[in-house]
C-alpha positions in Angstrom: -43.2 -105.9 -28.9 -45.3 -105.7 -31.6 -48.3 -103.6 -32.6 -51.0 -105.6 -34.3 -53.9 -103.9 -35.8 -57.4 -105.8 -35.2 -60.8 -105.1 -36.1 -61.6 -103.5 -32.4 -58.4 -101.7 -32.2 -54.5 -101.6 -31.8 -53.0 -104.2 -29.7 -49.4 -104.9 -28.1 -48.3 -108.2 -28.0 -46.5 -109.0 -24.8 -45.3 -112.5 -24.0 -47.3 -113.8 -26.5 -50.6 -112.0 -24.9 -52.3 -109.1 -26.9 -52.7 -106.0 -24.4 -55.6 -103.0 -25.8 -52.7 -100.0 -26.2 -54.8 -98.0 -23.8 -54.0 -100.5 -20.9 -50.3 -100.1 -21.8 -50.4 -96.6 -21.9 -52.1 -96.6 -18.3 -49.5 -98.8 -17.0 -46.6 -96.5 -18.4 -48.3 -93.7 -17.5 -49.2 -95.2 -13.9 -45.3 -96.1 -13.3 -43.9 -92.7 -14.4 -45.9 -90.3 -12.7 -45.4 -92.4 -9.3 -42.0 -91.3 -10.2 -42.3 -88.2 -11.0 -44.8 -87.2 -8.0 -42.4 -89.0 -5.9 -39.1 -87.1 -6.7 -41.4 -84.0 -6.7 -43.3 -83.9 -3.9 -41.1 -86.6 -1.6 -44.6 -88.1 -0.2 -45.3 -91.7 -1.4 -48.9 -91.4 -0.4 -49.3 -89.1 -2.8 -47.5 -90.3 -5.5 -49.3 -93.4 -5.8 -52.8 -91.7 -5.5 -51.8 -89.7 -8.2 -50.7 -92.4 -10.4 -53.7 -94.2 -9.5 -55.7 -91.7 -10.6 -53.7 -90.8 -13.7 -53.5 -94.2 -15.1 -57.4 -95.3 -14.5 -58.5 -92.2 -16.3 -56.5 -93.0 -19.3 -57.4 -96.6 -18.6 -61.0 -96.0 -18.8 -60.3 -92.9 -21.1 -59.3 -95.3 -24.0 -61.8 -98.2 -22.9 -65.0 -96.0 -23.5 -63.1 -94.4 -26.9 -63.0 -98.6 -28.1 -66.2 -99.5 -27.4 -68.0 -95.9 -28.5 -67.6 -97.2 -31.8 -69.6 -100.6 -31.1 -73.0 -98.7 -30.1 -72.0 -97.3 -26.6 -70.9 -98.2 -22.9 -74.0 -98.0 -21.9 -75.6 -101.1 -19.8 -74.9 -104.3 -19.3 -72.9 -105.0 -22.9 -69.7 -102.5 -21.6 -68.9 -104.5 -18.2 -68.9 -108.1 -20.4 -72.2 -109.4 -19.2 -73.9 -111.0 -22.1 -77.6 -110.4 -22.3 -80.3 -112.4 -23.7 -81.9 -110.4 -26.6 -85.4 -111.0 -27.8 -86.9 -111.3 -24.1 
């Protein structure tokens, strides 16, 4: 794996496809405290709602942090819909 700094960010490159880091972190984080909650608690119900949880608040955690410095998440711009401007 390799980090590669870009102008939006740090990426990973895995099999030759460049992943945010935040998404990477989320799936890490996602896959160990399944495990974790798992051993813990012995319910996997639980475990996997609480790595669900876990890894989409560090998923969208690091999304909002990446595009706060490109004027905001706010509107239609964040969820990739391109607008029209000038209308």
């Amino acid at each position: 794996m390799a980090v590669v700094p870009s102008a939006r960010g740090t990426t990973i490159d895995i099999a030759g496809s460049a992943w945010p880091t935040h998404s990477f972190d989320a799936l890490v984080i996602g896959l160990g405290s399944c495990a974790v909650v798992l051993l813990i608690v012995g319910s996997l119900p639980a475990a996997v709602l609480t790595a669900a949880g876990l890894a989409t608040a560090r998923w969208l955690g690091g999304r909002l942090r990446q595009r706060s410095g490109s004027g905001g998440c706010s509107g239609a711009g964040y969820f990739g819909v391109r607008t029209k401007t000038g209308i």
